[in-house]
N, C-alpha and C positions, 0 to 999 in steps of 0.2 A: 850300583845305585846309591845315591847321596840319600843318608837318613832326614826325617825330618824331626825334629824335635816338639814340635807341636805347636801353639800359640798359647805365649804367656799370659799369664793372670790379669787383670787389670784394663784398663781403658785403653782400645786399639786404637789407632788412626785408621781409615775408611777411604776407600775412592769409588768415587760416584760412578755407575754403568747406566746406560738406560736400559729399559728391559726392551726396547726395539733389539740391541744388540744380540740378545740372547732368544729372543721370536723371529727376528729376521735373519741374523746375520752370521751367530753361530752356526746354525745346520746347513750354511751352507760353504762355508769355511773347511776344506780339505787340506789345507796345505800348514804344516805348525810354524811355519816362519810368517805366515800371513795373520796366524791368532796371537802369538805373541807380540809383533810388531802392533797388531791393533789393542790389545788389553795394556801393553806399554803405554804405548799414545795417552789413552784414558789417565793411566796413573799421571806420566808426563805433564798432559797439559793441566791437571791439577797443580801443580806446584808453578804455574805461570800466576802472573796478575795482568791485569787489565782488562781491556775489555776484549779487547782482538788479540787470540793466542794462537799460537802457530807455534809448531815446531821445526826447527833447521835440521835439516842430515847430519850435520856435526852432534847433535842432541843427543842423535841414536848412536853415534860412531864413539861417542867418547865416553860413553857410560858403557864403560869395562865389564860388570859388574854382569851387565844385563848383555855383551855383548859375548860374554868367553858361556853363554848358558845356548847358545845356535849353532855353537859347532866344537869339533874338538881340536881346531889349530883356529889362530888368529883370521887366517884366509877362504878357510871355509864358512868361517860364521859371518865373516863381512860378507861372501857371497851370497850365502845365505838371508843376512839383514837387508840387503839389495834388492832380492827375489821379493820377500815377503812386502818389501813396501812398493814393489812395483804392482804385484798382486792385488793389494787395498787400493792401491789408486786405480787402477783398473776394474775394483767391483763398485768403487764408486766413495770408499768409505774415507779415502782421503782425496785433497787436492792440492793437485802440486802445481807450484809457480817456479820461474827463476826469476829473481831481479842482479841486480849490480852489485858487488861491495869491493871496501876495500881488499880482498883476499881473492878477485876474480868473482865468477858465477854462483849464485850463493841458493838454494835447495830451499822454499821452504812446503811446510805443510799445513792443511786448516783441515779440521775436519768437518763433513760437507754435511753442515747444521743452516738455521737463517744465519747466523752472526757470519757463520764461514764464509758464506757463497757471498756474500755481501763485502766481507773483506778479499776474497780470490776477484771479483768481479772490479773491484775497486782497484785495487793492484794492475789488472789486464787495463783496463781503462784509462789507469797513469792518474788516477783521481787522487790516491796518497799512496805513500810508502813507508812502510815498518823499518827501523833502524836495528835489524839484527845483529850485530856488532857490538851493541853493548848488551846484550843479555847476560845471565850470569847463566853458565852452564848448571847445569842440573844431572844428579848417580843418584844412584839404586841405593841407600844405607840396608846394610844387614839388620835388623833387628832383632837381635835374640838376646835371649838372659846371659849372664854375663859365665855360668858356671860352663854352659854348652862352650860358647868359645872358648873358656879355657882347658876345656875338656881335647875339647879337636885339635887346640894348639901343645899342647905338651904331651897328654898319651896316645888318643889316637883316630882313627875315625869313628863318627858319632850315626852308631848305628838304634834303630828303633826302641831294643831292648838296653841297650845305654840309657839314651833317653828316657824310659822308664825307670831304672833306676837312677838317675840323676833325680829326678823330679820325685824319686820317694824320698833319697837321702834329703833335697831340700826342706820336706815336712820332717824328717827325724832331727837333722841336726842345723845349727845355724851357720848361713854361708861360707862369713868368714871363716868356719873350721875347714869346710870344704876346702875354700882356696888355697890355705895352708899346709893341706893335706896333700891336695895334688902338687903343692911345690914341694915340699917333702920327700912326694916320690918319685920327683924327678932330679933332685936333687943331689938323691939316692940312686940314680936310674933303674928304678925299679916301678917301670910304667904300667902299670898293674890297676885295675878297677878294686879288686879284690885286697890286695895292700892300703889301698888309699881308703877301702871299709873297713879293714881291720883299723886304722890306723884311729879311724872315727870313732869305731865301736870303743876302743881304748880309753878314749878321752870321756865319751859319753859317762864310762862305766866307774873310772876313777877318778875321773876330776880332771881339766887340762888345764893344764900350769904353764903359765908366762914365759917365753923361753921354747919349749916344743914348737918345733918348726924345720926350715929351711937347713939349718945350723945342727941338726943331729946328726950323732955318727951311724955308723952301721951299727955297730956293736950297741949303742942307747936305743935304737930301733926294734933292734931285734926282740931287748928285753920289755920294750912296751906295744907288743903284738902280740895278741893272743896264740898258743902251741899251735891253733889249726891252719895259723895263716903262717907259719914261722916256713912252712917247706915254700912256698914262693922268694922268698928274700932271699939275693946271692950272698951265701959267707964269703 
């Protein structure tokens, strides 16, 4: 299991749910490719403008991000994203159209609100048509602090009590020390939680001088690590 790191400090962005979803439509929701594909949607069509939003199958299929978290190969989670959105259109929560484009038979979605039914009913009617084509596609951004990714990226997975102490070291010491630390110890390859604290607590306690970084040898390392951390580091 993938840790989580928690939700940072400061002012989040927010996506609107109705609470019908959650009195109606969660309890009755069994299937997890059917709850994801619908709490998607929701995030999704927040990031549309106008007034009639709809989503395309390409929406779902090309946001990687959101697509590689339904299965554990490429063709199972598209099977999977398939299920799930045939499932919602079938409890009623989406409505699916086909019209024309230039790419052949083109998928789209409205979720079946007044605006929806009005634009699905519009669509079958041939009253107008939405030009899907030029949409800008729209992924899933990660959002985390910048120390987690660099955590995950260089030593290693970012497990719960990582996460905690990441997020002490953040209150003891200031980032950039962090950053320079973990490149230090990879530098060093010496991928270590515990080297990358001694290496902090060093600085903290004597002063850190311009220069310490990336560019130390082993042997300068070794002598600016405290005895208790010195049995980790390869001579």
């Amino acid at each position: 299991m993938k840790g989580f790191p928690g939700f940072p400090d400061g002012k989040l962005r927010t996506t609107m749910v109705p609470n019908l979803f959650f009195s109606d439509l969660l309890p009755n929701i069994d299937n997890i490719a059917e709850l994801k594909v619908t709490l998607y949607a929701f995030w999704a069509m927040g990031q549309k403008d106008g007034k009639v939003r709809f989503l395309r199958l390409t929406d779902f299929l090309n946001d990687t991000e959101f697509v590689k978290g339904l299965g554990p190969t490429t063709a199972i989670a598209i099977e999977a994203l398939t299920d799930g959105i045939e499932r919602a259109v079938a409890r009623g929560t989406f409505l699916h159209v086909n019209i024309e484009s230039a790419d052949g038979v083109m998928d789209l979605y409205f979720f079946n609100t007044e605006k929806g039914r009005a634009a699905f009913e519009g669509i079958t009617k041939g009253e107008w048509r939405p030009n899907p084509d030029e949409d800008e596609p729209i992924t899933l951004l990660v959002e985390r602090p910048n120390i987690f990714i660099l955590y995950e990226q260089n030593i290693g997975p970012l497990t719960p009590m990582v996460a905690d102490e990441l997020r002490d070291a953040e209150q003891t010491y200031p980032v950039r020390w962090i950053e320079e630390a973990i490149e230090t110890a990879v530098a060093n390859n010496v991928r270590k939680w515990r080297y990358i604290v001694a290496i902090l607590e060093r600085w903290r306690q004597e002063g850190k001088k311009d220069g310490i970084g990336r560019r130390d040898t082993q042997k300068e390392l070794r002598q600016s690590v405290p005895d208790e951390y010195r049995d980790i580091i390869k001579r």
